[in-house]
N, C-alpha and C positions, 0 to 999 in steps of 0.2 A: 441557617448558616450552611453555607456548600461545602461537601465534601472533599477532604484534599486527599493529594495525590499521594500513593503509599508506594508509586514505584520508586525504584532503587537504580543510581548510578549505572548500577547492570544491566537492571532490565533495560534501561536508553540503550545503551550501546552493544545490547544484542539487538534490540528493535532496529539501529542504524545499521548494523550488518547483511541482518535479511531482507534491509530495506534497497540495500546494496546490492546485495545477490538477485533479487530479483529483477532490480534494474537491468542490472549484467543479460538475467535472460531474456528479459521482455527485445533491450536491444538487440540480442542477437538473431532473435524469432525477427526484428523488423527490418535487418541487414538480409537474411533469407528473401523474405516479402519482396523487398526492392530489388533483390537478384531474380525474380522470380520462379523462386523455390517455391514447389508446395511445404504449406506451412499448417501446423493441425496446434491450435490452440491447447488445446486438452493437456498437450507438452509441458506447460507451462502455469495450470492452475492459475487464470488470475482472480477467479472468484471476486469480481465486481457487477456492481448493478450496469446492467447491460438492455436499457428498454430501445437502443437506437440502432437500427442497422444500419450500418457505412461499412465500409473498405475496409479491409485487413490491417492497411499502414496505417489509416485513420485510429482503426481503433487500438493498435496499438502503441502510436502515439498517445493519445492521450490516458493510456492507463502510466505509459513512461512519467507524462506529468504529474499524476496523480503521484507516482512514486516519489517527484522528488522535492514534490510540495510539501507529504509527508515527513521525505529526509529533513524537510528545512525546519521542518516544527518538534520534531522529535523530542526537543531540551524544552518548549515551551509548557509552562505548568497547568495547562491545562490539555496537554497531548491525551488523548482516551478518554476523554469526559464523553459522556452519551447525556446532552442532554433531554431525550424523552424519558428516560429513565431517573437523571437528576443523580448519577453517578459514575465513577470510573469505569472502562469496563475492566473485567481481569486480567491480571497479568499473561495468566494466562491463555488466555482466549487473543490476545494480544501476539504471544509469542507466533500463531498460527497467523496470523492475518493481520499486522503492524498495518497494513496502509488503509483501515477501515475510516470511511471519511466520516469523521466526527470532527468535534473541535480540536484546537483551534481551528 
């Protein structure tokens, strides 16, 4: 039997806030980019799997998507499931890092 989810109303819509805010920076770092401002990642912690080298805007378009693929699953009951592990992850390890690509 799989284990269910024990987050809380709360925890979603603090996940959807930070998932928000970092939207907000990731955009802003890619509106710098396209002006071309020097732009220094490190600003903005996106802490993703990164094995690809491409462009600035590239990548930070797609971590934007990444962000709001997450926003869009947030409420779905299997948000944080890790299935190589075959459980949620924590809430709080969650609070730091909402957009880890897990399932759904």
């Amino acid at each position: 039997m799989e284990p269910v989810s024990t987050y809380t109303a709360e925890d979603r819509q603090r996940w959807r806030q930070a998932l928000l805010a970092k939207g907000r920076d990731v955009a802003t770092k890619l509106e710098e980019v396209l002006a071309g401002k020097d732009v220094k990642l490190s600003e903005i912690e996106l802490r993703m799997v990164d094995d690809v080298k491409e462009p600035l805007d590239k990548k930070l378009r797609r971590f934007l998507d990444l962000l709001m693929a997450r926003l869009k699953v947030v409420d779905h009951p299997r948000f944080g499931f890790d299935n190589e592990k075959g459980e949620f992850v924590p809430a709080a390890a969650l609070n730091e890092v909402p957009w880890l690509e897990l399932e759904p």
